[in-house]
C-alpha positions in Angstrom: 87.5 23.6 -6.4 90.7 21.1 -6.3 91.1 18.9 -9.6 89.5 15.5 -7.9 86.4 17.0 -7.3 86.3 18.3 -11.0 87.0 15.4 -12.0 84.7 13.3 -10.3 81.7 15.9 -11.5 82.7 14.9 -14.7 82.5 11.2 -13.8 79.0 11.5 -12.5 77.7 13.7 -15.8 79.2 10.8 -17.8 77.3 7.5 -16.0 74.2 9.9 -15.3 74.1 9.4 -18.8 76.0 10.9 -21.4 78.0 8.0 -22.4 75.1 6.3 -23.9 74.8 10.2 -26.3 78.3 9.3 -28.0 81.7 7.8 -28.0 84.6 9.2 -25.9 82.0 10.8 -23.6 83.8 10.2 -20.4 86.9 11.4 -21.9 85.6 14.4 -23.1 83.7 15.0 -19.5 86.7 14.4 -17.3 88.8 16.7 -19.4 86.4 19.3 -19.9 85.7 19.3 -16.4 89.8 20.4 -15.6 90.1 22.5 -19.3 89.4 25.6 -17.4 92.2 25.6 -15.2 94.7 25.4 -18.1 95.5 28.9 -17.0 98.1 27.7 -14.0 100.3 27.8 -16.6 100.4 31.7 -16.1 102.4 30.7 -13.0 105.6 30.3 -15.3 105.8 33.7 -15.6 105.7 34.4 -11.6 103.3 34.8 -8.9 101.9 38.2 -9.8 101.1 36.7 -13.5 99.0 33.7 -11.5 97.3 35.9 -9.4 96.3 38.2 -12.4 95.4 35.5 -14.8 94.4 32.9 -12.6 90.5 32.1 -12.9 90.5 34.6 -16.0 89.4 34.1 -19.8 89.3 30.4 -19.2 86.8 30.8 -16.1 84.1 33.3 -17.9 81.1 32.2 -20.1 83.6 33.3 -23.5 86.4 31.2 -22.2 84.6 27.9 -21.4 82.5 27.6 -24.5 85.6 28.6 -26.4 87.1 25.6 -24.5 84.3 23.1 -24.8 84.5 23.7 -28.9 88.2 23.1 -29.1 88.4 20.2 -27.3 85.4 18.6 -28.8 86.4 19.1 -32.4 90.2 17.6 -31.2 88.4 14.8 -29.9 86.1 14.2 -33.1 89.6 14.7 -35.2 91.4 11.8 -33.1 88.3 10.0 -32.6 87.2 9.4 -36.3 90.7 7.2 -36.6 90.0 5.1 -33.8 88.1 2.0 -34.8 84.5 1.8 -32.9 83.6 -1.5 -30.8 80.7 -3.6 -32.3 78.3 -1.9 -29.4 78.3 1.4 -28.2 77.4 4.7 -29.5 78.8 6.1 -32.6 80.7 9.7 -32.3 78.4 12.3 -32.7 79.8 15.8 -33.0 76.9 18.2 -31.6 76.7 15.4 -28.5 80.8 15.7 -28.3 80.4 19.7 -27.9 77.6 19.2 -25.1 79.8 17.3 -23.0 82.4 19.1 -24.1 80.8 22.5 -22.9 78.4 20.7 -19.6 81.8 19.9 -18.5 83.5 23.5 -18.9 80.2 25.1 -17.3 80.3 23.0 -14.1 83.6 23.8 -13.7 82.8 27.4 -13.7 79.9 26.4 -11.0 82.3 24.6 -9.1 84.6 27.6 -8.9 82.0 30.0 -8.2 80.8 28.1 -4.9 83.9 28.8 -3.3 85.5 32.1 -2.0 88.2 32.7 -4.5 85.0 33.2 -7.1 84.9 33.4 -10.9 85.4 36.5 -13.2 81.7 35.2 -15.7 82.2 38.1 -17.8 85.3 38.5 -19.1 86.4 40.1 -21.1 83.4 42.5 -20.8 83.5 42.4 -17.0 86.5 41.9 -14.8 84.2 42.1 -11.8 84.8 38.6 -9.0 81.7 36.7 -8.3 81.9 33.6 -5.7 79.1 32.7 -3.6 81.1 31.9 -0.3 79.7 28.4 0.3 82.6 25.2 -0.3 85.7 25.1 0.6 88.2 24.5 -1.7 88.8 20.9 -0.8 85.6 19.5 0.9 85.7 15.8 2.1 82.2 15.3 2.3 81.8 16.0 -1.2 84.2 14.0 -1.9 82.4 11.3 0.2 79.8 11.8 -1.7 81.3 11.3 -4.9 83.1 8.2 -3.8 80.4 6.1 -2.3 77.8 7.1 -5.1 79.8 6.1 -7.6 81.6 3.6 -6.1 79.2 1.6 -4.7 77.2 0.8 -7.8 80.8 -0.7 -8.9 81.6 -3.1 -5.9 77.6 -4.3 -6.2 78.3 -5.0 -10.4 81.3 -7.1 -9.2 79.0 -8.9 -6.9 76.5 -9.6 -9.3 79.0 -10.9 -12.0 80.1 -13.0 -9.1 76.8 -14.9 -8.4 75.4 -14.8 -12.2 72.9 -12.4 -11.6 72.5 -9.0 -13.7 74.7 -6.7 -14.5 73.5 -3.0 -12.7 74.2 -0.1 -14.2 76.2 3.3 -12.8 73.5 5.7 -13.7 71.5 5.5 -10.2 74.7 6.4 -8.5 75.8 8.7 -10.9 72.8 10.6 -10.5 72.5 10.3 -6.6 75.8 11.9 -6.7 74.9 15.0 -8.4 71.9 15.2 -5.8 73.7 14.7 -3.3 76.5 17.7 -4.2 73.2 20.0 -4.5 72.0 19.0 -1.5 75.3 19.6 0.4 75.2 23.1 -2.0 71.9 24.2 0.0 72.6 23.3 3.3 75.6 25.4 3.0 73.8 28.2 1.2 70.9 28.1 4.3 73.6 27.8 6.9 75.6 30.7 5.3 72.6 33.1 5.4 72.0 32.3 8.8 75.3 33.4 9.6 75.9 36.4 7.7 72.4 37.6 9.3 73.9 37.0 13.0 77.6 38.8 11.9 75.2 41.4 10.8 73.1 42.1 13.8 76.5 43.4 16.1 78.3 46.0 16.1 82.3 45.7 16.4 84.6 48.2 17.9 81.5 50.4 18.9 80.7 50.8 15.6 78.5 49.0 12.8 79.4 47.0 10.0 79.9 48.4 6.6 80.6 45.7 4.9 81.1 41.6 5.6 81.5 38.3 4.2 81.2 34.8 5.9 83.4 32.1 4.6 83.7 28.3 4.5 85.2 25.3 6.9 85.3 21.8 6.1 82.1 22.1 8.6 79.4 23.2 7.2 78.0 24.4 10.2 81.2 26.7 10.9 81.9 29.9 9.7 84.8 32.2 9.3 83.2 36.0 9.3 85.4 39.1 8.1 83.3 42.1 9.2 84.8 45.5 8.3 83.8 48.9 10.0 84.8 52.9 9.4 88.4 52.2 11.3 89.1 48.2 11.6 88.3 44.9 10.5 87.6 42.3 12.7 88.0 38.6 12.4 85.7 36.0 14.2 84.3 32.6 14.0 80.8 31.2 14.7 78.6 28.5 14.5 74.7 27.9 12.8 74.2 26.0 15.8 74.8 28.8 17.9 72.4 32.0 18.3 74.9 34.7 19.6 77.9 35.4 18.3 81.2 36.8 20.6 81.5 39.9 18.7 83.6 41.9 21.9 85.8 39.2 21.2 86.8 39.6 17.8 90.4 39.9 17.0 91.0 43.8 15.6 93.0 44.9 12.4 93.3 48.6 12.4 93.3 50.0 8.8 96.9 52.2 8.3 96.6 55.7 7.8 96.9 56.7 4.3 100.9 57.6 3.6 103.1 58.0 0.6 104.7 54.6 1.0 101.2 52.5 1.0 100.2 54.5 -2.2 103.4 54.3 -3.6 102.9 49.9 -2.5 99.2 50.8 -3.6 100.1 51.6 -7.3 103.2 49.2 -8.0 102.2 45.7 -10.5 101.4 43.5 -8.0 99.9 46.4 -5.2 97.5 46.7 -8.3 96.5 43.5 -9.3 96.1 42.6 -5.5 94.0 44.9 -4.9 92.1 43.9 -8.2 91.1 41.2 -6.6 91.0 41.5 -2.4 88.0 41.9 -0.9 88.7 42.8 2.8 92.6 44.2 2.0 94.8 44.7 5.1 98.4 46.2 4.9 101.1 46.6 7.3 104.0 49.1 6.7 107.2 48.2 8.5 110.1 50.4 8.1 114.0 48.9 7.5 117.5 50.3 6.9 116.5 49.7 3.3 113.5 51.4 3.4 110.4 49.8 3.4 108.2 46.6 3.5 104.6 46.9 2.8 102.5 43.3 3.2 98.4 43.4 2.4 96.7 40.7 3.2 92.9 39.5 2.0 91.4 38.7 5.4 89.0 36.4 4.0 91.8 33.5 3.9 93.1 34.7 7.1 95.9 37.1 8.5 99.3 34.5 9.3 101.7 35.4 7.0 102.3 34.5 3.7 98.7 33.2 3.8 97.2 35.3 0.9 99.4 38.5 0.6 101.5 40.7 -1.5 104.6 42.0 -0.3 106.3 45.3 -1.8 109.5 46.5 -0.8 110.5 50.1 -1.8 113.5 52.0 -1.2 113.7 55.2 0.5 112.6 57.3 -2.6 109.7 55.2 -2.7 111.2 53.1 -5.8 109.6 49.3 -5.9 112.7 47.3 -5.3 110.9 44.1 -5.2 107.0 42.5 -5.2 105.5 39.3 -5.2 102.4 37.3 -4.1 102.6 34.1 -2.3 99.7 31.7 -0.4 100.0 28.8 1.2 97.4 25.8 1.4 94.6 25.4 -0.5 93.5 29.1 -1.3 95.3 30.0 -4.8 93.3 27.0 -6.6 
């Protein structure tokens, strides 16, 4: 998920009530809840190192308790020379690591609602997990967010205003987290509903083998990759809708296997692509320099540049150059 909506998880864990556990709770939440993605810094070293390391160590169950104790006992270091207010909690060190670590394991759920997913298990496991449902930025969560946690602040204001009691944020706070569940399951049941009508067509003549259904900012719209023996096919739907166009899904023939896709295949970033692709498309296009192989992951769409790598190779089948790029909100 985008940084806001970490963040305001983070908010909402805080005024549900963990700032009344211990001092510098909120601070501890809201940067526990974007510790994780610390690892855009592999990005210095080019896109290929993004892509590889990108949701890596610091997205598994290793990374973000690893995380969650650093940044708590940095906090309790600092913290201890900051003089306390008469009222409030004192710092308490076990309550610092809980937040620290709630924080770091909702951003992992976070990041596993989406369709980029989370690798849990590293560094046992480099195996992608993401359960298809959010998009990376969604404005109704944010909506949600905003007006549960806002609202309790504009009424306080009000309150002050005309000398009546003070209300508190916790209400909001926790309608909030409801709220983000509830938008969580009405994705999940919609998302069923259409992977079961993708399934129940055949494409091309032929039947699925595999196929994954992937997120708008509607929840009731879906984006459905479907692959079969000899294509994949691309096609939209909606819940609301009982039949879905399949004879009208737009066609991506798989390449026959040649020496310059394997050669593409097996160079750095051919490698660590395909790592992490799930429906992996690739064009070959010959040039007077040789050639330029482009794969795409169809499950953030075919324009180019979307969500590809791009090889080009000599005529000896030498890598002369390789990258990855995206565009948009997909490489969060």
């Amino acid at each position: 998920m985008d940084n806001l909506t970490h963040t305001l998880a983070g908010i909402a864990f805080s005024q549900a009530g963990l700032n009344r556990k211990t001092r510098f709770a909120t601070l501890a939440l809201i940067l526990g809840s974007n510790a994780p993605d610390i690892d855009i810094l592999s990005g210095i070293r080019g896109s290929a190192s993004y892509l590889e390391y990108h949701r890596g160590i610091t997205h598994s169950f290793v990374g973000v308790t690893a995380l969650a104790l650093i940044l708590a006992g940095a906090i309790y270091f600092l913290g201890r020379r900051v003089k306390p207010r008469p009222s409030g909690p004192p710092l308490n060190l076990p309550w610092l690591i809980a937040a620290c670590w709630i924080a770091t394991l909702g951003h992992l759920l976070l990041d596993f609602t989406n369709q980029y997913g989370v690798r849990p298990f590293l560094p046992f496991s480099g195996r992608w997990y993401a359960l298809d449902i959010m998009p990376i930025f969604d404005p109704i969560l944010w909506l949600i967010f905003l007006v549960c946690l806002g609202l309790p602040f504009l009424l306080r204001l009000v309150s002050e205003e005309v000398g009546a009691g003070r209300p508190g944020y916790r209400r909001g706070a926790t309608l909030a987290l409801i709220g983000m569940l509830l938008l969580w399951g009405l994705r999940e049941i919609n998302h069923r509903r259409a992977l079961t009508e993708f399934a129940s067509n055949n494409y091309g003549e032929e039947p699925p083998l595999r196929l994954g259904a992937f997120p708008t900012l509607n929840p009731l719209d879906w984006s459905c990759v479907v692959e079969t023996d000899s294509a994949y096919y691309m096609l939209s739907a909606s819940s609301l809708e009982s039949d879905v166009d399949a004879a009208n899904a737009e066609a991506f023939h798989k390449p026959e296997s040649s020496p310059v896709l394997d050669a593409a295949m097996n160079s750095h970033v051919g490698r660590v692509f395909m790592n992490f692709a799930r429906f992996p498309w690739a064009e070959v296009e010959e040039n007077p320099d040789g050639y330029e192989v482009r794969i795409r992951d169809l499950r953030f769409g075919a324009s180019l540049g979307r969500f590809e790598a791009k090889v080009d190779l000599n005529h000896n089948l030498a890598v002369v150059d390789q990258n990855f790029s995206f565009t948009g909100e997909q490489g969060r």
